[in-house]
C-alpha positions, 0 to 999 in steps of 0.5 A: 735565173735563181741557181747559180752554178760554179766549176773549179778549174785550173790553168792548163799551160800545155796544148795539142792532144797529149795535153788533153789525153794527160788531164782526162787520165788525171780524171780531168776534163781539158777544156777552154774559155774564149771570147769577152775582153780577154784571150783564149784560156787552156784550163781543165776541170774535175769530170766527177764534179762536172757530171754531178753539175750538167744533170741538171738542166739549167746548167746549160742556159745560165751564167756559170761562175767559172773559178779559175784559181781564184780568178771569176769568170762569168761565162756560158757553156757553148760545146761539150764534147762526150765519148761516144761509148763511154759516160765521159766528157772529152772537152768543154768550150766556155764563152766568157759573157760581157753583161751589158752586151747580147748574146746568143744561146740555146735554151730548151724548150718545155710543152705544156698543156699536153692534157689540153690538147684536143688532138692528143685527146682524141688519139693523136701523137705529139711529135717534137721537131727540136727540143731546144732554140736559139735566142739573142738576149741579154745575160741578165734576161737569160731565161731557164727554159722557154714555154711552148703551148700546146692548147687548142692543138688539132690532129695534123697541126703544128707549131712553128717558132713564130708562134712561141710567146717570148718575153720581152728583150728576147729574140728567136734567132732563126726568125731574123734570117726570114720567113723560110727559117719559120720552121714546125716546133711540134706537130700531132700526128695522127695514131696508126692504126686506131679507129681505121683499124675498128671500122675495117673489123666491123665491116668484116664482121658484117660481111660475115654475118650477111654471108 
């Protein structure tokens, strides 16, 4: 984990839904840090600093440093709600994280190898089942993303959880639940149309000429 990413926010003392209408008309997004050794915290943050922050994508699977007027807290960003029409953030849930304690977080997946693949070489399509999984670890083995191999990937094959390669002090969080949750990552499917489509034709010219 080498970026470290900090937001500024400020205690916010009021709660309930005209509280949180008063701080996104200020430009700010209400929001809350719970869980670790302390009590639930009402603060709220800067929208435009926000955005500029979750474009990038480790945001989401790292420590955050959360300066909370002058006090740091270390914590991870568990929910954020969007408007639905708008490009504006509703509501953000942080969970303060205890480094020598496990924890749960969703890391984004990354294919590789795509090029490799010999179903996608010989026309297949590469079809994503998640985009992102569920891992216990510790806060320190966080990891940015997580590496899925698509090498050696046949035409109507998949990739499923138990197949992914973790390092060591992670744990895939559906596989504890059993053999059931050992659900497909990545599939390739085959191309509609393609080569089906050429032997149709061919043999409709065939017919034509013998006709």
């Amino acid at each position: 984990m080498s970026n470290v990413f900090e937001f500024n926010a400020v205690s916010r003392v009021a709660s309930g839904t005209s509280s949180a209408k008063a701080s996104r008309r200020n430009g700010n997004i209400p929001a809350v840090i719970y869980g670790g050794n302390g009590e639930p915290e009402l603060i709220e943050l800067i929208h435009n600093d926000v955005v500029k922050s979750l474009v990038n994508e480790a945001v989401y699977s790292h420590i955050l440093k959360l300066n909370i007027g002058g006090k740091v807290e270390n914590a991870i960003l568990k929910d954020i709600q969007r408007h639905p029409a708008k490009t504006q953030i509703l509501h953000m849930d942080f969970m303060r994280v205890v480094m020598a304690e496990k924890l749960k977080i969703n890391v984004p997946l990354h294919f590789i190898n795509e090029a490799l693949c010999p179903g996608i070489k010989e026309g297949g399509v590469l079809t994503h089942s998640m985009i992102d999984v569920e891992i216990e670890c510790l806060p320190k083995n966080i990891p940015e993303y997580i590496e899925v191999d698509l090498t050696g990937l046949q035409i109507g094959e998949s990739i499923h959880l138990a197949q992914i390669v973790l390092d060591d002090g992670l744990e895939m969080v559906a596989l504890t639940h059993g053999e059931d949750h050992d659900l497909p990552v990545a599939q390739i499917m085959k191309s509609r149309g393609g080569s089906d489509n050429s032997d149709s034709s061919d043999d409709t010219e065939q017919d034509a000429a013998s006709e």
